[in-house]
PDB file of N, CA, C, O and CB in Angstrom:
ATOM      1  N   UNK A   1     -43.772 -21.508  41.538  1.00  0.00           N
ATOM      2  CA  UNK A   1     -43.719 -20.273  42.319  1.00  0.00           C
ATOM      3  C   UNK A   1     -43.110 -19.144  41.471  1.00  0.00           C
ATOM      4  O   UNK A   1     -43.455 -17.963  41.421  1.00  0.00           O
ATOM      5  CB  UNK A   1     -42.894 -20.485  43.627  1.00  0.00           C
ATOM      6  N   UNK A   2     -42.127 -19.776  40.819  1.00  0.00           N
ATOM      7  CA  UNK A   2     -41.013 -18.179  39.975  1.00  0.00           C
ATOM      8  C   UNK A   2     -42.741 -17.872  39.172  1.00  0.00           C
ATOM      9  O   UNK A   2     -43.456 -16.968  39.605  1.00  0.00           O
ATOM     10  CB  UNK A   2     -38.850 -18.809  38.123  1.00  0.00           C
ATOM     11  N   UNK A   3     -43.139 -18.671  38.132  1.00  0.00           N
ATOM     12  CA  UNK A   3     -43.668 -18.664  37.421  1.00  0.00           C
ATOM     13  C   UNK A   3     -44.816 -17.079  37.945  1.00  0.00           C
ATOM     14  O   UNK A   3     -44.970 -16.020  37.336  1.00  0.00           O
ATOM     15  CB  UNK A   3     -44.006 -20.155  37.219  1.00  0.00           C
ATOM     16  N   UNK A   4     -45.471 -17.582  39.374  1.00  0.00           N
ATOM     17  CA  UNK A   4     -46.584 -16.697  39.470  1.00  0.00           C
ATOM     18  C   UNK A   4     -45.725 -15.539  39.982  1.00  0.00           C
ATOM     19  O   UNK A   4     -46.319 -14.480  40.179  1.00  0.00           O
ATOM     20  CB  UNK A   4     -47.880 -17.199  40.440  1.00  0.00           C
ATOM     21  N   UNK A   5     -44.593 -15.584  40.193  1.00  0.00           N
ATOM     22  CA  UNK A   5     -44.032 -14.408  40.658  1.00  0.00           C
ATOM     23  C   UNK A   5     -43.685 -13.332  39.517  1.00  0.00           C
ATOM     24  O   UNK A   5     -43.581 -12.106  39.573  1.00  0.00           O
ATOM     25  CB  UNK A   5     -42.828 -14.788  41.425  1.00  0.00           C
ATOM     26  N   UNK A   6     -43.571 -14.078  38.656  1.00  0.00           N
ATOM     27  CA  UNK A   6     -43.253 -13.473  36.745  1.00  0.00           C
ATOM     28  C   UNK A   6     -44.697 -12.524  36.059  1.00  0.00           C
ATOM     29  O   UNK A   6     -44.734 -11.480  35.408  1.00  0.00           O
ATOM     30  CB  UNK A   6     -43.107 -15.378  35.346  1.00  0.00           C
ATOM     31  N   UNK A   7     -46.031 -13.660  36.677  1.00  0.00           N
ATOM     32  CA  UNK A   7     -47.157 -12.819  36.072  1.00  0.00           C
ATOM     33  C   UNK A   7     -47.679 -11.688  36.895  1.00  0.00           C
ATOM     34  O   UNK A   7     -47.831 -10.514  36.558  1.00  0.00           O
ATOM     35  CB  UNK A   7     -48.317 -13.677  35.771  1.00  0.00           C
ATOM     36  N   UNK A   8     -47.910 -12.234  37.975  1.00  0.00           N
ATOM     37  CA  UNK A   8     -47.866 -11.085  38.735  1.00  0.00           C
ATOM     38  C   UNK A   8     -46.949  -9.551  38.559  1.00  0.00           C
ATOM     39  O   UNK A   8     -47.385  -8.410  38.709  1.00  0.00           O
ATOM     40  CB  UNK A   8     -47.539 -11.674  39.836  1.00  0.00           C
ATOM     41  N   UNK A   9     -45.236 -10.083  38.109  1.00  0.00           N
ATOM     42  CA  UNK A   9     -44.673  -8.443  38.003  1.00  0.00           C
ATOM     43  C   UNK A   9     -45.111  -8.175  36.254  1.00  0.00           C
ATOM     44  O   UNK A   9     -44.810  -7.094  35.748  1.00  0.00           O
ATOM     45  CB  UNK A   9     -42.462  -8.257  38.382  1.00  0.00           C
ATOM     46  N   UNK A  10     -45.717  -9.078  35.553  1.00  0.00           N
ATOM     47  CA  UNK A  10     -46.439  -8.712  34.178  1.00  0.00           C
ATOM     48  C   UNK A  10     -47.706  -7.947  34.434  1.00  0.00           C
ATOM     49  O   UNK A  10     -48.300  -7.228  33.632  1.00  0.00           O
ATOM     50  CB  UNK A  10     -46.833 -10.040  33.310  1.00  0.00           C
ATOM     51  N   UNK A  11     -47.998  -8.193  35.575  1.00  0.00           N
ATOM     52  CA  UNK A  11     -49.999  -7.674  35.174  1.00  0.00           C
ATOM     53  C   UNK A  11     -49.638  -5.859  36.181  1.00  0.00           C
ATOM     54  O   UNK A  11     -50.139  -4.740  36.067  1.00  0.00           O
ATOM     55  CB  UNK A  11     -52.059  -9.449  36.627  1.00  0.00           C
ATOM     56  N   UNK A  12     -48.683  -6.366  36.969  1.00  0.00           N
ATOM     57  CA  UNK A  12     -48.259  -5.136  37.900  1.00  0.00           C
ATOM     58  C   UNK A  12     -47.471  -3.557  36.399  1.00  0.00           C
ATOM     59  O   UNK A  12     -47.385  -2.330  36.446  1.00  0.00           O
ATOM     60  CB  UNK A  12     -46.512  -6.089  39.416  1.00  0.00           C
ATOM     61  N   UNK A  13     -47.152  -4.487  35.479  1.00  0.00           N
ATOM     62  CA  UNK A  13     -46.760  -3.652  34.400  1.00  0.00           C
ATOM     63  C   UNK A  13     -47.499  -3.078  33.604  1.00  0.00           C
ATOM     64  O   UNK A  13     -47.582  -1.861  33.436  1.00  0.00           O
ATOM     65  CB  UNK A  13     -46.110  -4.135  33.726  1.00  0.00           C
ATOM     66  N   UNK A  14     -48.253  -4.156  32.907  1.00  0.00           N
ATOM     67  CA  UNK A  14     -49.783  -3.655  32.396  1.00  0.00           C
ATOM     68  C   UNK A  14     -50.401  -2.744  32.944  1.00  0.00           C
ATOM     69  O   UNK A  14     -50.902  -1.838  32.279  1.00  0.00           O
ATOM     70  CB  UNK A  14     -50.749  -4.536  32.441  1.00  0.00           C
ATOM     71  N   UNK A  15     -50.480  -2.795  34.130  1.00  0.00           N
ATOM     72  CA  UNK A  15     -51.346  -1.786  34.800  1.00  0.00           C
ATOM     73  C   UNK A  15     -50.910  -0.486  34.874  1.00  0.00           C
ATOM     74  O   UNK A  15     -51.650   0.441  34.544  1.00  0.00           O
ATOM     75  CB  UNK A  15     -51.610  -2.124  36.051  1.00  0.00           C
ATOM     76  N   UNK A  16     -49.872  -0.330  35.243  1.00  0.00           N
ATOM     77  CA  UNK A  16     -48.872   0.772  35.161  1.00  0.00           C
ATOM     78  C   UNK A  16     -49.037   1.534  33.626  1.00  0.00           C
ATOM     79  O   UNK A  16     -49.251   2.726  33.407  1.00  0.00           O
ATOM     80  CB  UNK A  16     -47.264   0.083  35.395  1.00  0.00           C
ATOM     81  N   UNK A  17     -48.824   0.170  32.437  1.00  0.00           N
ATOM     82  CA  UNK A  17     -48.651   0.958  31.164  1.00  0.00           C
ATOM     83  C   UNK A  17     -50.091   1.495  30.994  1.00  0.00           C
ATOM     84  O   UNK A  17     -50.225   2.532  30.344  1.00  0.00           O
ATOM     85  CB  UNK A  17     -48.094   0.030  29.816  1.00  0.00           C
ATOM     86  N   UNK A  18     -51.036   0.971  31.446  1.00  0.00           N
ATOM     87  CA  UNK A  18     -52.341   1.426  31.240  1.00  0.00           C
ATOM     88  C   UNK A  18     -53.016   3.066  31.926  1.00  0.00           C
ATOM     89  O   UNK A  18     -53.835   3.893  31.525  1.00  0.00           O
ATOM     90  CB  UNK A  18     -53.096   0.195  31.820  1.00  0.00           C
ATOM     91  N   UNK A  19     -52.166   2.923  33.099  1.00  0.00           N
ATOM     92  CA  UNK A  19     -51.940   3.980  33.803  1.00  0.00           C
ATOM     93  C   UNK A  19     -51.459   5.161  33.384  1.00  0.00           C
ATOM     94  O   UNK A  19     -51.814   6.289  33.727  1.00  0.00           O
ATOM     95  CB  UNK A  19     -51.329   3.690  34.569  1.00  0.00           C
ATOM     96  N   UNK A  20     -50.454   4.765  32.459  1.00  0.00           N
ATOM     97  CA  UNK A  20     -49.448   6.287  31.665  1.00  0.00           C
ATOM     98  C   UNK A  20     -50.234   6.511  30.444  1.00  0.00           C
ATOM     99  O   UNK A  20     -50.301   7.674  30.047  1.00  0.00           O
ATOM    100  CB  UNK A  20     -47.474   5.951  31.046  1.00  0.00           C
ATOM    101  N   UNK A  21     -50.855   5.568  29.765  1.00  0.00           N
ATOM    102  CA  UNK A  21     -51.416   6.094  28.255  1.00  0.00           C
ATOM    103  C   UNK A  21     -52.523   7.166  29.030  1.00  0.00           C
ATOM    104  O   UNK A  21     -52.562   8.382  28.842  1.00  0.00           O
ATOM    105  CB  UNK A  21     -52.318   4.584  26.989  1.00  0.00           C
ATOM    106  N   UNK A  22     -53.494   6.300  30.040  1.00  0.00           N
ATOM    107  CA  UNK A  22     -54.651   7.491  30.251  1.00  0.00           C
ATOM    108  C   UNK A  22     -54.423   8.725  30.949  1.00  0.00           C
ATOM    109  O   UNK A  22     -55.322   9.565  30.933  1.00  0.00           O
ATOM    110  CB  UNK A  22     -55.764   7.003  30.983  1.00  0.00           C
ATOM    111  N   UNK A  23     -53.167   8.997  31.663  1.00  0.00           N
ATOM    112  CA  UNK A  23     -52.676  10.044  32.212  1.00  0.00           C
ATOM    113  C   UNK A  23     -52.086  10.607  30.918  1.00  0.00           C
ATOM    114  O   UNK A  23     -52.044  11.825  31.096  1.00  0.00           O
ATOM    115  CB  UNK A  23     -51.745   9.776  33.423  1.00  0.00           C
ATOM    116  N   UNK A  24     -51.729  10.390  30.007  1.00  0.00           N
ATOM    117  CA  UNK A  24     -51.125  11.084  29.126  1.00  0.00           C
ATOM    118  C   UNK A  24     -52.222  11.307  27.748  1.00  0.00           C
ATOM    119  O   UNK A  24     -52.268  12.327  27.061  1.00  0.00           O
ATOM    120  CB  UNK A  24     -49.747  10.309  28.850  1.00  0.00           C
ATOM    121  N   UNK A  25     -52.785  10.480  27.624  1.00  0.00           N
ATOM    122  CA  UNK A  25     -54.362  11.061  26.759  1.00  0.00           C
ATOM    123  C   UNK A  25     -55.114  12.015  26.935  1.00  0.00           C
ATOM    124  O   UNK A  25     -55.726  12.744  26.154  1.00  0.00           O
ATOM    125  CB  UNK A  25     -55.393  10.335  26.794  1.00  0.00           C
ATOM    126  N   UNK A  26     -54.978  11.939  28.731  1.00  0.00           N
ATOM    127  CA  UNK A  26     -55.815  13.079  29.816  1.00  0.00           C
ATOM    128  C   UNK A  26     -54.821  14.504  29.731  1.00  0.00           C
ATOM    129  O   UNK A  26     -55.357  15.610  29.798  1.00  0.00           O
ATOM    130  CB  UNK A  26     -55.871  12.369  31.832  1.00  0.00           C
ATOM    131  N   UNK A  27     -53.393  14.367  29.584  1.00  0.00           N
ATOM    132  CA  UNK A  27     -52.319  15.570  29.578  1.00  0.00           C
ATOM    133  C   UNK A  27     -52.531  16.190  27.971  1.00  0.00           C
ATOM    134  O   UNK A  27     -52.675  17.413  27.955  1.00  0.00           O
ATOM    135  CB  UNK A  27     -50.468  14.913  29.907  1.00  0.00           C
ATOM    136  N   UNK A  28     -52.565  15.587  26.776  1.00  0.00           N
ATOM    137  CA  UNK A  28     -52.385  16.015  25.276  1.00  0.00           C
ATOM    138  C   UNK A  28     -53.915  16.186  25.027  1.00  0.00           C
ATOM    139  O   UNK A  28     -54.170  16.455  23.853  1.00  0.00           O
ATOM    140  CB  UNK A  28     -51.544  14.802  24.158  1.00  0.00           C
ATOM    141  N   UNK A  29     -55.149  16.081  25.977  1.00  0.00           N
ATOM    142  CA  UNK A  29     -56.517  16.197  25.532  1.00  0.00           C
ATOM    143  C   UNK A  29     -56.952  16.644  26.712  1.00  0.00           C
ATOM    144  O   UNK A  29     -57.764  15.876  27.228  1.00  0.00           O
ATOM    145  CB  UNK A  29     -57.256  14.968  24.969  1.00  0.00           C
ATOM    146  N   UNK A  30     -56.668  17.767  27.435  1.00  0.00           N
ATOM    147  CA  UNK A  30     -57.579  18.525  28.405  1.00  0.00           C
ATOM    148  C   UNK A  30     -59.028  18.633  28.261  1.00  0.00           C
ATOM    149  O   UNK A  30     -59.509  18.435  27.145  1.00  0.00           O
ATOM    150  CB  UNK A  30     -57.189  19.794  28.451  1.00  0.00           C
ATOM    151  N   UNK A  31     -59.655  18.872  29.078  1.00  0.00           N
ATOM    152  CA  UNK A  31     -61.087  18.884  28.687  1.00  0.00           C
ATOM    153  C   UNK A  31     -61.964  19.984  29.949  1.00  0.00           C
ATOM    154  O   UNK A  31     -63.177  20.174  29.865  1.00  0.00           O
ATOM    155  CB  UNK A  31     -61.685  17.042  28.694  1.00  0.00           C
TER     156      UNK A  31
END
């Protein structure tokens, strides 16, 4: 149980970090 509770707050992070690069690619590269 800890275990899936660990990947789960990993993939919940990933997503997030994935979230800030393209909001911030999208902020330093207007279009």
């Amino acid at each position: 149980m800890s275990r899936s509770k660990s990947e789960d707050a990993t993939r919940k992070q990933r997503a997030t970090l994935s979230l800030g690069l393209t909001w911030l690619m999208a902020k330093y590269e207007p279009e």
